[in-house]
KEDRENDREN-729518 format. One record per residue (C-alpha): residue in one letter; z, y, x. Coordinates in steps of 0.05 Angstrom, whole numbers, plus 5000, padded with zeros to 4 digits. Example, Ala and Ser with C-alpha at 12.3 -4.5 7.8 and 13.67 -1.06 7.14 Angstrom:
# KEDRENDREN-729518
[loza A, [5156, 4910, 5246]]
[loza S, [5143, 4979, 5273]]
//
This chain:
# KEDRENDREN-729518
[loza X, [5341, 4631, 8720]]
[loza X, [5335, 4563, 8702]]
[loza X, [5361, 4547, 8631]]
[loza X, [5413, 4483, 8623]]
[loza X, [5461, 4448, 8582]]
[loza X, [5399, 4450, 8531]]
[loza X, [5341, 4416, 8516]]
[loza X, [5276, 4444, 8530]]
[loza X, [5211, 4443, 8506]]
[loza X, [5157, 4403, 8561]]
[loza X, [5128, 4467, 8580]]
[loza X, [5186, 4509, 8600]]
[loza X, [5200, 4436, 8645]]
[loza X, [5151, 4458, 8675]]
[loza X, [5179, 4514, 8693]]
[loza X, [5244, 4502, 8704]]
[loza X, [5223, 4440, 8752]]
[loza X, [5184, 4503, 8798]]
[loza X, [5248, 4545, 8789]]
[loza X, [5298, 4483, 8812]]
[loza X, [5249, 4477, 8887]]
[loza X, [5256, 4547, 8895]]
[loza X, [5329, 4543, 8887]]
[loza X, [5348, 4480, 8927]]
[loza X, [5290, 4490, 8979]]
[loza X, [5321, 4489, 9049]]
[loza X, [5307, 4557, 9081]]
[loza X, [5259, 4553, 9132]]
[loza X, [5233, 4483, 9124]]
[loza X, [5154, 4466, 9117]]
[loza X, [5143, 4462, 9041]]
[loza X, [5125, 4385, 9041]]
[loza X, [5162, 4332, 8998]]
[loza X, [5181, 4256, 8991]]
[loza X, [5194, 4235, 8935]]
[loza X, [5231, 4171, 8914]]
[loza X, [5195, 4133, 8843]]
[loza X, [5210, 4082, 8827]]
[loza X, [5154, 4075, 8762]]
[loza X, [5203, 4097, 8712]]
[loza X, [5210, 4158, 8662]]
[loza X, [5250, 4198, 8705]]
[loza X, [5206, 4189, 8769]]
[loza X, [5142, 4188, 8740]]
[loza X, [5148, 4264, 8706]]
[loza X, [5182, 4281, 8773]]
[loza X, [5109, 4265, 8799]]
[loza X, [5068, 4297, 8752]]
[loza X, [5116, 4354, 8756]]
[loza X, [5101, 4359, 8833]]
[loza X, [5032, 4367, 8828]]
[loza X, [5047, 4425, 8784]]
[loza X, [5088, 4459, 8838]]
[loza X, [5024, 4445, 8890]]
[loza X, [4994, 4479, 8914]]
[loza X, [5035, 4544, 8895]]
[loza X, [5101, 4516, 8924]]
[loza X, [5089, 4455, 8950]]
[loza X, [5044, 4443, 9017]]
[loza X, [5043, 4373, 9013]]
[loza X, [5077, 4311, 8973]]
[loza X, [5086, 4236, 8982]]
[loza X, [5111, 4180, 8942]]
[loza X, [5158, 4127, 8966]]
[loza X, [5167, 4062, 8927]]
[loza X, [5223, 4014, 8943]]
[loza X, [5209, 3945, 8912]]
[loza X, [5280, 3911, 8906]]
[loza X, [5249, 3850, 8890]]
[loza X, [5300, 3832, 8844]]
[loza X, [5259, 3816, 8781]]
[loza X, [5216, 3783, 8804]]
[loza X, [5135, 3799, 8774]]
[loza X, [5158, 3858, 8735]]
[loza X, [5180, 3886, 8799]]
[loza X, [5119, 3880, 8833]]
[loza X, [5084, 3895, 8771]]
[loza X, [5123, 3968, 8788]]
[loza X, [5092, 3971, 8853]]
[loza X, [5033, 3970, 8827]]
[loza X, [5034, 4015, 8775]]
[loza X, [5068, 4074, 8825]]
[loza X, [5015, 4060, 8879]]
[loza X, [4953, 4074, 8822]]
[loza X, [5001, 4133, 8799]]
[loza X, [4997, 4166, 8874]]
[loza X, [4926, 4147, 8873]]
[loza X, [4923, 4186, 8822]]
[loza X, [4958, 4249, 8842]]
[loza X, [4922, 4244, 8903]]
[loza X, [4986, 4236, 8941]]
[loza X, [5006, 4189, 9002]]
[loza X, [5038, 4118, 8982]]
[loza X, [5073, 4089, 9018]]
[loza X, [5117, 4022, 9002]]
[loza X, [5173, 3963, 9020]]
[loza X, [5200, 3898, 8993]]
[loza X, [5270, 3888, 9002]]
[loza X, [5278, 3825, 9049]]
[loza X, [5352, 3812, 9038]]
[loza X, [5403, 3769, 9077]]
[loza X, [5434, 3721, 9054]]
[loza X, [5504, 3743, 9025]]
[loza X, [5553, 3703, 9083]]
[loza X, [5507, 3744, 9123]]
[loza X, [5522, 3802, 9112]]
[loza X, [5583, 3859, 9125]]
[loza X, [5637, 3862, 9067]]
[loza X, [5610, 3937, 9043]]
[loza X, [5545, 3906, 9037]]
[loza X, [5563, 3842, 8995]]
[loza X, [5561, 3877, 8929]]
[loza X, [5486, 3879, 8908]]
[loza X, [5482, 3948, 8874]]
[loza X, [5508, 3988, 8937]]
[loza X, [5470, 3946, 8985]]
[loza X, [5397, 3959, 8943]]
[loza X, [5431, 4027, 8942]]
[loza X, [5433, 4027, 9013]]
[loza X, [5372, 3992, 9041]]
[loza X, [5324, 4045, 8991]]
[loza X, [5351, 4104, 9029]]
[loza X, [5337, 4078, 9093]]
[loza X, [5275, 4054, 9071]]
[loza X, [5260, 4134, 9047]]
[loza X, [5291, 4163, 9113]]
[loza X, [5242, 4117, 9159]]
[loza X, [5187, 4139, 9114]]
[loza X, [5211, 4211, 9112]]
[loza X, [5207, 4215, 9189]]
[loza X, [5149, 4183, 9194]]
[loza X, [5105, 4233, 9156]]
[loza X, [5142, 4297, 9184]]
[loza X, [5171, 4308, 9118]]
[loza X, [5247, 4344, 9114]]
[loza X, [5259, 4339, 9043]]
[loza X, [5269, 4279, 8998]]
[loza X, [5271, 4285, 8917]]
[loza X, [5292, 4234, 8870]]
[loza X, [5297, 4232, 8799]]
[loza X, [5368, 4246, 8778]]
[loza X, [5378, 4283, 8717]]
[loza X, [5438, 4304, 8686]]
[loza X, [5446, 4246, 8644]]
[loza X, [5461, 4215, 8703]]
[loza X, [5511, 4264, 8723]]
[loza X, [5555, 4256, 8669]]
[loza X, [5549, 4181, 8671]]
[loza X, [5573, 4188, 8749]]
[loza X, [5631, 4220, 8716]]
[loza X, [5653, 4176, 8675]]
[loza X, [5647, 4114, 8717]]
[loza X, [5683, 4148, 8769]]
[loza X, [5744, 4165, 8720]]
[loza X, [5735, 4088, 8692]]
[loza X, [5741, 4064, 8765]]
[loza X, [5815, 4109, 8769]]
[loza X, [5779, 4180, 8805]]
[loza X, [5810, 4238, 8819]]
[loza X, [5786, 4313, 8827]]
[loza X, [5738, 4288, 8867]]
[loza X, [5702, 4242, 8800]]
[loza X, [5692, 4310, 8766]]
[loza X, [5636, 4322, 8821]]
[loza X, [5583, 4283, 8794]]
[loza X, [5511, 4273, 8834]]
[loza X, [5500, 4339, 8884]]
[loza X, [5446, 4375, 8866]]
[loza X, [5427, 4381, 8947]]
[loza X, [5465, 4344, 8998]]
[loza X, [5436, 4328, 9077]]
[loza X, [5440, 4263, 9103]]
[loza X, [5423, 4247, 9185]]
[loza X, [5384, 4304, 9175]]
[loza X, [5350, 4311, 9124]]
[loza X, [5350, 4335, 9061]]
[loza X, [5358, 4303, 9001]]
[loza X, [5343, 4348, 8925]]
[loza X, [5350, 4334, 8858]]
[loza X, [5304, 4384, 8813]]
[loza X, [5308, 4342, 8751]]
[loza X, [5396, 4345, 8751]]
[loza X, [5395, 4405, 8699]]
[loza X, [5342, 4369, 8660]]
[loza X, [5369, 4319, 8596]]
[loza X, [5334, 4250, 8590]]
[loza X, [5307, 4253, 8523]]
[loza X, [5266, 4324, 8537]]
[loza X, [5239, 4281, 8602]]
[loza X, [5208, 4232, 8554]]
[loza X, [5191, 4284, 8507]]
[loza X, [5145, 4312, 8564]]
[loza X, [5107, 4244, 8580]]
[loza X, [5099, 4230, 8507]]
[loza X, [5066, 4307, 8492]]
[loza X, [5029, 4295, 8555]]
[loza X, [5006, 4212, 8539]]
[loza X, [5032, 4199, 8611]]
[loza X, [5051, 4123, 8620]]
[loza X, [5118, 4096, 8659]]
[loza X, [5156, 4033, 8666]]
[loza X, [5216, 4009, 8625]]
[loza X, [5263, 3971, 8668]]
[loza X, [5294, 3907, 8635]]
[loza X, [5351, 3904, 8675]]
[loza X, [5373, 3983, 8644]]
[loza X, [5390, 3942, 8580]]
[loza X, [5447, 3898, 8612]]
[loza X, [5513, 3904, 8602]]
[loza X, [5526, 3863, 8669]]
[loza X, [5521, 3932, 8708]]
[loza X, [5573, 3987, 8699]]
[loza X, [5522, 4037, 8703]]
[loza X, [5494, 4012, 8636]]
[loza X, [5555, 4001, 8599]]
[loza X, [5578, 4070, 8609]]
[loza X, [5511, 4092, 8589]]
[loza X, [5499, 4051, 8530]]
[loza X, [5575, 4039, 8504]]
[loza X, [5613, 4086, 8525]]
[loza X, [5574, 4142, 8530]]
[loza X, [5539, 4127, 8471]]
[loza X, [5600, 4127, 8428]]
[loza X, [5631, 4187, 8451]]
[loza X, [5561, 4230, 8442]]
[loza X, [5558, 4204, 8363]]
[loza X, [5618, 4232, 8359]]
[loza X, [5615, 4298, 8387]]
[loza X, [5545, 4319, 8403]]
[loza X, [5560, 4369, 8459]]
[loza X, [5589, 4325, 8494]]
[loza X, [5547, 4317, 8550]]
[loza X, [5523, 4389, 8556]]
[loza X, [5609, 4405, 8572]]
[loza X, [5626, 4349, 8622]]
[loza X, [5561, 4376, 8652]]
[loza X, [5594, 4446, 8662]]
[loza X, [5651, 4417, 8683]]
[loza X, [5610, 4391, 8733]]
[loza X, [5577, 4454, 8749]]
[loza X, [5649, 4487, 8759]]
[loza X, [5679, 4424, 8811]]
[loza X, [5614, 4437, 8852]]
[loza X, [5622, 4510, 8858]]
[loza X, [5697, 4500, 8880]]
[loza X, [5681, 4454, 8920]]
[loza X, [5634, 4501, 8956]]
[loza X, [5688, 4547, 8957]]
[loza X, [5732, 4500, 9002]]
[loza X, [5679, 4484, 9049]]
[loza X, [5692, 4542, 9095]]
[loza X, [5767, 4523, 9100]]
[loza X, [5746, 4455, 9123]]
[loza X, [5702, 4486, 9187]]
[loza X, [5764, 4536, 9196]]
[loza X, [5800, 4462, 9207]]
[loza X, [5760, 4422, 9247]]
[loza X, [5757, 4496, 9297]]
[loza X, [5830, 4481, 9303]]
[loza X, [5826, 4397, 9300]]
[loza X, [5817, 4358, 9382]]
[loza X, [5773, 4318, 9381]]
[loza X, [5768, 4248, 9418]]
[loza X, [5722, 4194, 9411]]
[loza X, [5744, 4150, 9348]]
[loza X, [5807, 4197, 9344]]
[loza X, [5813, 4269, 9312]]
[loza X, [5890, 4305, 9311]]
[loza X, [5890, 4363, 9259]]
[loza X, [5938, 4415, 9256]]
[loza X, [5982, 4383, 9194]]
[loza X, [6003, 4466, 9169]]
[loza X, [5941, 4480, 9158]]
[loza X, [5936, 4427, 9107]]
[loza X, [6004, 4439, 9075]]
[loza X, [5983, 4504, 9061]]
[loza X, [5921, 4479, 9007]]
[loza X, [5930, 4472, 8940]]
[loza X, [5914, 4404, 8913]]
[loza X, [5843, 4413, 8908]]
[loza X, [5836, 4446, 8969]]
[loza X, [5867, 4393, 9009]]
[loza X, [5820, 4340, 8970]]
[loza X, [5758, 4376, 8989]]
[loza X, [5776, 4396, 9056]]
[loza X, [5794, 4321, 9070]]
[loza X, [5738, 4296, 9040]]
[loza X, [5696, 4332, 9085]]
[loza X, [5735, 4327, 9145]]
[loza X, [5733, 4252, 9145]]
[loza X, [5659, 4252, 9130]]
[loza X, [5651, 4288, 9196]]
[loza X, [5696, 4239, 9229]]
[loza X, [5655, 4181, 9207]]
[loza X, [5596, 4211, 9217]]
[loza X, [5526, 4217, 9173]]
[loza X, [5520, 4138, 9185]]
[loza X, [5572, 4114, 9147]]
[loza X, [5587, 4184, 9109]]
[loza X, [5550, 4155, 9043]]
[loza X, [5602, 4093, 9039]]
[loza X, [5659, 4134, 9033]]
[loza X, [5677, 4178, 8969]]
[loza X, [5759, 4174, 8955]]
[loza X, [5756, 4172, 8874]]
[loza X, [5809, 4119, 8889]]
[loza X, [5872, 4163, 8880]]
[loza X, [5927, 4112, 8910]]
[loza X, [5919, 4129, 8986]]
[loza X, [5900, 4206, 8975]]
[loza X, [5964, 4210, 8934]]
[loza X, [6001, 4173, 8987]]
[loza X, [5968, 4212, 9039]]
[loza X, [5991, 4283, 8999]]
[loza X, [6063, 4255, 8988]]
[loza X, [6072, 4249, 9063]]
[loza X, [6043, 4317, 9076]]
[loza X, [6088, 4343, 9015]]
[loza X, [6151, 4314, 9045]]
[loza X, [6142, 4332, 9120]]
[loza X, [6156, 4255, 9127]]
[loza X, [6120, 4217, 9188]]
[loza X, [6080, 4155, 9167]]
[loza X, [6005, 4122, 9165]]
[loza X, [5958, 4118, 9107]]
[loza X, [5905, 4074, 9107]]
[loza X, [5840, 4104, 9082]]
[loza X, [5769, 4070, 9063]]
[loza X, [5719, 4050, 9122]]
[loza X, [5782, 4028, 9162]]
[loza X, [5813, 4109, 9179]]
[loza X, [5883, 4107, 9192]]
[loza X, [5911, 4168, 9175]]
[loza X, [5972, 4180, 9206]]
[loza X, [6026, 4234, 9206]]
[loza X, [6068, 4254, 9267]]
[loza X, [6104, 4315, 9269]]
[loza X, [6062, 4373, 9258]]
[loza X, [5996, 4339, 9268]]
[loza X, [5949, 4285, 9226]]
[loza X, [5921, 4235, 9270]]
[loza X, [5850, 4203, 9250]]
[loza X, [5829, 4142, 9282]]
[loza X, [5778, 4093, 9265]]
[loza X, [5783, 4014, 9288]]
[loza X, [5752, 3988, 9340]]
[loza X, [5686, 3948, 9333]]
//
């Protein structure tokens, strides 16, 4: 069983990385792997720590960089160093610049820089996915980064839905995508490339405050762990326990959509059904009704952590009163009777 909330020494990583594939491995799926480095600590063990699971686990592995070209020769200074790293390994390379629209150019969701690189890197490692064969994508979230997905979610106003975290496995058009570093800490990842004299990248822009990301990280974080050192190892199991519930409800949402009609751009659920949740249930079960209704091309763009139109949403429901809800990526959610209508705009 792999060991967590705990730091461990570089050669248990080891492993524990081997025991995290085995667990999140998709059954039946050819044992080859993409994974997503970017040059820095987190990726780079994730690639020596690949070609320690090959050839016993893994058939065959192949590195995808994305090149945001957003600083400018550091960036491609990045590149480089991740295409000598594969050489390395002896893995396929494979690699993209970000040619980016101008911002008037673009749709609303995409206007904010962060969640359009966001966006444009995982199509980037879909294409490239599909284009070797290769079901399985891994990148290099660790539970550092869990815990900092927590608490920018709660800064941004979340509800039950900010104590999820990142997923340790979650499928997207497809295919899968794993995380076999998220019960690992950050500073026993470095500790492993120092022991080991392994070389990374340091990204500049990690030191500035501009991006939420880092503030949390660096501020907020940072304060909070000086002051009680376990903190990160608890909101961590608190994230363990949301993700396990959250499981739980899953099977209530299928029992849902067997009893929702369906019409294109329209779905009408049965609104008892829903009454009958608890809180969480009804948050989960929404959740992943609506990501359904979307559907896997828009599915990453919507999260509710906002809680002012699920609360709105769950007062109707309480009070058996008729009325529309406006949700993000344009649902109407409206109540009628004994049914909640879904509809999406038309484009």
């Amino acid at each position: 069983m792999t060991q967590t909330g705990t730091d461990r020494s570089p050669g248990s990583l080891i492993e524990g990385f081997q025991g995290s594939l085995h667990r999140v491995w998709p059954k039946s799926v050819p044992r080859d792997l993409l994974l997503a480095v970017s040059g820095g600590a987190d990726s780079t063990a994730m690639a020596h720590l690949a070609l320690s699971a090959s050839p016993s686990f893994l058939t065959r592995v192949v590195i995808a960089h994305f090149n945001h070209c957003l600083r400018g020769e550091e960036a491609d200074q990045d590149e480089e160093f991740v295409r000598e790293l594969a050489r390395e390994l002896d893995f396929n390379f494979h690699t993209r610049k970000w040619d980016r629209l101008p911002r008037d150019e673009l749709a609303r969701p995409d206007r904010n820089l962060q969640a359009a690189a966001r966006k444009a890197r995982y199509e980037f490692l879909f294409r490239t996915a599909r284009k070797e064969s290769v079901a399985v994508i891994a990148t290099a979230h660790h539970r550092t980064d869990r815990v900092e997905t927590i608490l920018q979610n709660l800064a941004r106003g979340g509800g039950m839905g900010a104590w999820l975290g990142v997923r340790e496995v979650s499928v997207r058009e497809g295919l899968w995508v794993v995380r076999p570093l998220i019960d690992f800490g950050s500073k026993e990842i470095r500790t492993y490339l120092k022991d080991r004299g392994i070389l990374f990248r340091e990204d500049s822009s990690n030191d500035s405050l501009d991006y939420t990301r880092n503030w949390v990280r660096h501020e907020l974080l940072g304060a909070v762990v000086r002051e009680y050192s376990e903190f990160e190892n608890d909101l961590d199991s608190i994230a363990r326990n949301a993700q396990r519930n959250e499981a739980r409800w899953l099977e209530t949402a299928k029992q849902i959509c067997r009893e929702t009609l369906i019409r294109e751009k329209e779905w009408v659920l049965p609104r008892p059904l829903l009454a009958e949740l608890s809180p969480e249930g009804r948050f989960f079960c929404l959740r992943e009704i609506l990501r359904d209704f979307i559907g896997e091309e828009e599915e990453a763009g919507w999260y509710p952590v906002r809680k002012s139109p699920i609360e709105d949403l769950f007062g109707l429901l309480d009070s058996a009163r008729d009325g529309v809800v406006n949700l993000p990526q344009g649902v109407r959610a409206e109540f009628s009777g004994n049914v909640l209508h879904l509809s999406l705009p038309s484009r």
